[in-house]
C-alpha positions as CSV (number, residue, x, y, z in Angstrom):
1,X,6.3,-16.1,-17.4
2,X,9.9,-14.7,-17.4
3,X,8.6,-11.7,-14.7
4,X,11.3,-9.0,-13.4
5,X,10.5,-6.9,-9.9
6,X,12.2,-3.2,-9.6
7,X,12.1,-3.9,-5.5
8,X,11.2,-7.1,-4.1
9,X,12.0,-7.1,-0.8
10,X,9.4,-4.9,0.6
11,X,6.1,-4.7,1.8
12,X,4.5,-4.9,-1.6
13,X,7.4,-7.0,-3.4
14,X,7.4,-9.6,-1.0
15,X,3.3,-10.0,-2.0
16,X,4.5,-9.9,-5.3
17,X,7.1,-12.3,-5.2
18,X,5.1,-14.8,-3.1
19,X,2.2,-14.5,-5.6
20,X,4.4,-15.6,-8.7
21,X,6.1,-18.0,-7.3
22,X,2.4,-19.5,-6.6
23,X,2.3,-19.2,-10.3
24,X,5.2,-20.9,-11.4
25,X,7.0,-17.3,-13.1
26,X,10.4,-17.0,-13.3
27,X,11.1,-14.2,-11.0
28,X,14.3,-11.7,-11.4
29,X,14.5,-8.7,-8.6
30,X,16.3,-5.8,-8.6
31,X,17.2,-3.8,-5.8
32,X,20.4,-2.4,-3.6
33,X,21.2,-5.9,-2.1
34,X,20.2,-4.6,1.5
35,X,17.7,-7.2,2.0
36,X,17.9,-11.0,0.9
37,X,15.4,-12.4,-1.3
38,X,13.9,-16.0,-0.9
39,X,15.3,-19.0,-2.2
40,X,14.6,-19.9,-5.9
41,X,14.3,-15.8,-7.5
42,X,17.2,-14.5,-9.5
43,X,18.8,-11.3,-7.3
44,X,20.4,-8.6,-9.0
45,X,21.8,-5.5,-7.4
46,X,21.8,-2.0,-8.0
47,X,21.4,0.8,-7.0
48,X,18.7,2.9,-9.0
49,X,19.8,6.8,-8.2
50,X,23.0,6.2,-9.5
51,X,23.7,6.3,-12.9
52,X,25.1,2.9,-13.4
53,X,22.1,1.5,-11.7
54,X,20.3,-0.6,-14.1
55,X,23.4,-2.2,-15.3
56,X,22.9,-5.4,-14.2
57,X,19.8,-5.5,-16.3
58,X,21.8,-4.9,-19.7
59,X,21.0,-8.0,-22.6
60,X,17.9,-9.2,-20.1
61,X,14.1,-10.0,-21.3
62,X,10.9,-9.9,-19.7
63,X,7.5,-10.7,-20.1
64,X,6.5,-8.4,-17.5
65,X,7.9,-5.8,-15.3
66,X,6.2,-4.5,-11.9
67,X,7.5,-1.3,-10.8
68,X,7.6,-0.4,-6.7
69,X,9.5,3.2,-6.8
70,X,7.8,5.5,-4.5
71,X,10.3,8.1,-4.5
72,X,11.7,10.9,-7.4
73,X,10.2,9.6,-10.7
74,X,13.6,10.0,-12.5
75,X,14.3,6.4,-11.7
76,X,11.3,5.1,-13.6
77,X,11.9,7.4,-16.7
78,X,15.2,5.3,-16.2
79,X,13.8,2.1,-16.2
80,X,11.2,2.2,-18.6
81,X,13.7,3.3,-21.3
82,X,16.0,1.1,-20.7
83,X,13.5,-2.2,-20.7
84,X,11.9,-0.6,-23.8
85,X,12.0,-3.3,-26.4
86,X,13.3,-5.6,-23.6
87,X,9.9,-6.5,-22.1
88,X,6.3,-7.1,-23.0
89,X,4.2,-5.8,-20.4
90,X,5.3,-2.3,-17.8
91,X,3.2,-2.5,-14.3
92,X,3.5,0.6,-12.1
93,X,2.6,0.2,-8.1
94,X,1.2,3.7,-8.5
95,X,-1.4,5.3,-5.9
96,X,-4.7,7.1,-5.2
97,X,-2.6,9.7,-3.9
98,X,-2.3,11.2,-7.7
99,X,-5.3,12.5,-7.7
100,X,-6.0,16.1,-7.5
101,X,-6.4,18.0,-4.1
102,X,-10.6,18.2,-3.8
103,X,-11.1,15.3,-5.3
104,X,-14.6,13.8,-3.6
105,X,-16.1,10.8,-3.1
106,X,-16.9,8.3,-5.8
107,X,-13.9,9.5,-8.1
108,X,-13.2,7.0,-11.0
109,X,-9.7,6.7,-12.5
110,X,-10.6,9.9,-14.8
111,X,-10.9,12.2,-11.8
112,X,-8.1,14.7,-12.4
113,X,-4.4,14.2,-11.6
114,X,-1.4,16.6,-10.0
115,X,0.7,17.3,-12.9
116,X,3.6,15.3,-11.3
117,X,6.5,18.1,-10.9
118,X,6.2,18.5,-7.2
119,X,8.9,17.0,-4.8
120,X,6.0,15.3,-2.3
121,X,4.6,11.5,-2.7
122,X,1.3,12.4,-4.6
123,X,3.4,13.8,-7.3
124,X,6.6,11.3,-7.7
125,X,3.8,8.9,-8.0
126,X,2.4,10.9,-11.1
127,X,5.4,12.0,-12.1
128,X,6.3,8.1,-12.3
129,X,2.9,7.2,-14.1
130,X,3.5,9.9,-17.1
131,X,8.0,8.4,-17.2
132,X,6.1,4.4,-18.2
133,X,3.3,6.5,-20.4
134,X,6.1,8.5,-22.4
135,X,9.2,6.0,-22.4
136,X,7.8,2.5,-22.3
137,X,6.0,1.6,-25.8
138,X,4.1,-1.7,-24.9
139,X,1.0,-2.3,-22.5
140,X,1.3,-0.5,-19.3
141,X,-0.6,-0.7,-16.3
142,X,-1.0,1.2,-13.4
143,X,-2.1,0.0,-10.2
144,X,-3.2,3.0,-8.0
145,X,-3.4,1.6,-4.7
146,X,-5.5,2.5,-2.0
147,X,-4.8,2.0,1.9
148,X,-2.5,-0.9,1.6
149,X,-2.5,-3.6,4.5
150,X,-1.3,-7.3,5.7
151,X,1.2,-9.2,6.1
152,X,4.9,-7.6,6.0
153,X,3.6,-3.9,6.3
154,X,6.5,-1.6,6.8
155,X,4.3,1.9,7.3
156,X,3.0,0.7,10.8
157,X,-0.3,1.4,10.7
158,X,-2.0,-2.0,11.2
159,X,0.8,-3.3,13.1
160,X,0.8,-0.1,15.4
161,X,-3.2,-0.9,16.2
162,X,-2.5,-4.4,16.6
163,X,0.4,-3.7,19.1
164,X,-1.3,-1.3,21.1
165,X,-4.6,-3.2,21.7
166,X,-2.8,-6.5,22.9
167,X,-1.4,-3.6,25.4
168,X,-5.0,-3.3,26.3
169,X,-7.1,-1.5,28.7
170,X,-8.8,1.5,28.1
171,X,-8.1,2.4,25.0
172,X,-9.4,5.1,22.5
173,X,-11.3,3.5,19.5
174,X,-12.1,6.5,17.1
175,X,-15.5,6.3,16.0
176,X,-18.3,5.8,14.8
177,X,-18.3,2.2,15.4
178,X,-20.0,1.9,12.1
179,X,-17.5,3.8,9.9
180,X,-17.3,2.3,6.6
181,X,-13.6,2.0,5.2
182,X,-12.1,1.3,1.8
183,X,-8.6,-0.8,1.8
184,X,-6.9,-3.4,-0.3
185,X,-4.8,-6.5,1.2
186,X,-1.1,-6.2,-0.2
187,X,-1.8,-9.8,-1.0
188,X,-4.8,-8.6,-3.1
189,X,-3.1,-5.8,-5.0
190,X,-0.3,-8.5,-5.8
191,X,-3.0,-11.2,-7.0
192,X,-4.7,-8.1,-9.4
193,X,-1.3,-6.9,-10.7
194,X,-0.2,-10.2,-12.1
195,X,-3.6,-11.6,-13.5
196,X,-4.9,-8.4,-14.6
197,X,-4.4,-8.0,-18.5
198,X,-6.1,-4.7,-18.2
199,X,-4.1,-1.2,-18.9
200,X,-3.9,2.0,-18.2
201,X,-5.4,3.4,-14.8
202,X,-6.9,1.1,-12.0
203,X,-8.1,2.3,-8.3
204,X,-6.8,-1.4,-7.1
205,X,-8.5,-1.0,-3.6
206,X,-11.7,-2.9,-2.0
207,X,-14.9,-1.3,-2.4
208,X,-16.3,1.3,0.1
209,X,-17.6,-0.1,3.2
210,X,-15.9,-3.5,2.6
211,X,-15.2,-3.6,6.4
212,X,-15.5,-0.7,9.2
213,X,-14.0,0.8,12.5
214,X,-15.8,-1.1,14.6
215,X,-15.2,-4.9,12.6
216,X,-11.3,-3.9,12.3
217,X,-10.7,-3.0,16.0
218,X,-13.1,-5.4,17.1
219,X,-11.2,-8.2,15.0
220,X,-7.9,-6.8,16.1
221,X,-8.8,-7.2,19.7
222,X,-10.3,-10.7,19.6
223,X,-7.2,-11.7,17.9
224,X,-4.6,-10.4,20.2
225,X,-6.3,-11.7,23.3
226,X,-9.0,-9.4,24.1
227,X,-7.2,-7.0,26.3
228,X,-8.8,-4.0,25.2
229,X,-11.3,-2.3,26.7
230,X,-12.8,-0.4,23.6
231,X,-13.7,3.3,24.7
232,X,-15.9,4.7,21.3
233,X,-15.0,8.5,20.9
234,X,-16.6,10.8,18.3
235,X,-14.9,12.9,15.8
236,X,-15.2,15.6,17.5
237,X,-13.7,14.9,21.0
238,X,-10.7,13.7,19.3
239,X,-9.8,16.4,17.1
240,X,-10.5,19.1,20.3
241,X,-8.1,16.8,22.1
242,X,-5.6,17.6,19.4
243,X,-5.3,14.3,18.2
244,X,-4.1,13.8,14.9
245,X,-6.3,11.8,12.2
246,X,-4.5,9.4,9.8
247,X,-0.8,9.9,11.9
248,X,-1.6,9.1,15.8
249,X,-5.0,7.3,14.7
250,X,-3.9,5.3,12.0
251,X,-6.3,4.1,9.4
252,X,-9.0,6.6,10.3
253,X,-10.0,9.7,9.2
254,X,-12.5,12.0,11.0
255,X,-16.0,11.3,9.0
256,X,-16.9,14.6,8.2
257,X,-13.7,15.7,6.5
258,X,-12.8,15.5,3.0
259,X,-9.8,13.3,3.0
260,X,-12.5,10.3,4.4
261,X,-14.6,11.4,1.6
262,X,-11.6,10.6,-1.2
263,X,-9.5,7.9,0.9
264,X,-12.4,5.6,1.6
265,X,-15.4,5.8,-0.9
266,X,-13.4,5.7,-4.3
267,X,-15.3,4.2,-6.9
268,X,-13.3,0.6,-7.4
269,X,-15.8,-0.5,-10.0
270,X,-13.3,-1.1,-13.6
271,X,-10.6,-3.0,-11.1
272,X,-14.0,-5.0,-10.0
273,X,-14.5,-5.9,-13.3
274,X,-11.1,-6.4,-14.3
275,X,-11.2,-9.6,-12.0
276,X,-10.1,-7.6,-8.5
277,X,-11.2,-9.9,-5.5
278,X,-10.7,-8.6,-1.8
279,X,-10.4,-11.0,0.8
280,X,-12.7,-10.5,3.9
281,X,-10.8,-8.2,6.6
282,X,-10.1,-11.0,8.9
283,X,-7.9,-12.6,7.4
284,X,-5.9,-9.4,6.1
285,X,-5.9,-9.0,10.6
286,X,-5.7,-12.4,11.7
287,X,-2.5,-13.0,9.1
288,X,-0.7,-9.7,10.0
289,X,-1.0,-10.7,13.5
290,X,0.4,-14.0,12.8
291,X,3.4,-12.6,11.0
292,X,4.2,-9.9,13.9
293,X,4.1,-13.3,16.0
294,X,7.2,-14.5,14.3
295,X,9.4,-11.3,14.1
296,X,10.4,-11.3,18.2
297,X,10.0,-7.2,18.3
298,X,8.9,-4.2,16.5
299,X,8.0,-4.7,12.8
300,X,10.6,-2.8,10.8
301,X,9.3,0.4,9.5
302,X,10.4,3.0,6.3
303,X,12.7,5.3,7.6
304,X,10.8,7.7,4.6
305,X,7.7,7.3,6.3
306,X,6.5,9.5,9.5
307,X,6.4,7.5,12.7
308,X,2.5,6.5,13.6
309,X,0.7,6.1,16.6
310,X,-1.0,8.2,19.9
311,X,1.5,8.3,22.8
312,X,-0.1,6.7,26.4
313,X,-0.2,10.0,27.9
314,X,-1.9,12.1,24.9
315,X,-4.7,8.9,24.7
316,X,-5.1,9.5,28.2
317,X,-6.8,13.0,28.1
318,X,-9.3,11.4,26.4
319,X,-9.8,8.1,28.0
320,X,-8.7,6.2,31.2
């Protein structure tokens, strides 16, 4: 399969890239030449908010495209007019985060959407979804993802939890220890994308409860030497410390609120049947870990993402 990337180098391109190669596809990237792709795929540079920035692509063909924009959706309207009629197959990395504000648990892929004109992630995400729908003619698919982790993450949040419990000691574990949560291995998503022959909307995430709190910090810890001294706090001690969920606690949300209701008990059940197939949650953990091994520092992080993670002295109200 003759398969062109719009990214590449990133967290989910790298997954995707590794996965094809696995496969024997021809692989073409296109991104801004900032980072270097690996041996044996077919680099070509531009840049995508300027106007000469699919040039490179002119007089190519492609059995399949997978999209990883995450910002202003103008540069997928872009792209899928231009590879109209150049390619047989348009994947979108899309997200959960389209769905409408009070959107509950157990929402399928027909939940309602944000209409995709606002300047914020949820709806450059939609906004991207409805560009592939209007300007790209073939099969399209789009892969709302969930809580992406593994190997090569760039947001921080597993690598921030995995960092600050090889620091060990007391340390605040947000609970319950029980907490069922709902995420997808980037590895996973990559697998779906390019087997799938499925289209239109998918939640591409693991089903609810496919690990919890207590399994992921409890893995996390093992792995990293056992340093930790796991202190189990409820909800509401940590929100009347001021903590913030999601941002200094990454990965959890306080139980009772809504956003844990929608984030981590989606209904997953057309991807399931569309050949989806999580891998168990330690070795999404034990392979991040491994990979943080060989970097010798911090694991680079989107500058377009917030920086994550509870500072020593604010986790210290709480425990010590």
């Amino acid at each position: 399969m003759r398969l062109l990337i719009l990214g590449g180098t990133g967290f989910a391109g790298h997954a995707l890239i590794d996965a094809a190669r696995t496969r024997g596809h021809d692989i073409t990237v296109l991104n801004r030449g900032n980072r270097r792709p690996p041996p044996g795929v077919t680099a070509l540079v531009g840049d995508r908010t300027t106007p000469d920035g699919l040039t490179a692509l002119a007089g190519g063909t492609w059995d399949h495209v997978i999209d990883t924009w995450s910002a202003a959706p103008g540069a997928v309207r872009d792209a899928a007019t231009a590879l109209n009629g150049h390619a047989g197959r348009y994947t979108y990395i899309s997200s959960r985060s389209v769905y409408a504000d009070g959107t509950g648990p157990g929402a399928t892929e027909d939940a309602p959407t944000v209409t995709g004109d606002g300047d914020d992630y949820a709806h450059h995400k939609r906004g991207a979804e409805l560009a592939v729908d209007e300007h790209f003619t073939g099969p399209v698919l789009h892969a709302r993802a969930g809580l992406v982790l593994g190997p090569h993450e760039d947001v921080g949040r597993l690598p921030w939890w995995l960092t600050r419990l090889e620091r060990g000691g007391p340390t605040l574990a947000p609970g319950p220890h029980d907490l069922p949560l709902q995420l997808i291995d980037v590895r996973d998503l990559a697998d779906f994308v390019l087997d799938t022959t499925g289209t239109g909307a998918y939640n591409v995430v693991s089903p609810p409860g496919h690990t919890t709190m207590g399994e992921l910090l409890d893995l996390g810890n093992e792995l990293t030497g056992g340093h930790a001294d796991l202190r189990w706090t409820d909800e509401k001690t940590i929100l009347d410390a001021g903590i913030e969920a999601w941002i200094e606690l990454p990965i959890w949300l306080a139980p009772s609120s809504a956003d844990y209701g929608f984030l981590h008990q989606g209904d997953v059940s057309k991807a399931l049947a569309a050949g989806l197939k999580p891998r168990p949650i330690r070795e999404t953990v034990a392979d991040t870990w491994a990979w943080m091994q060989t970097l010798g520092g911090t694991p680079p992080r989107r500058p377009d993402r917030p920086a994550l993670g509870l500072s020593p002295e604010k986790e210290s109200t709480v425990v010590s």
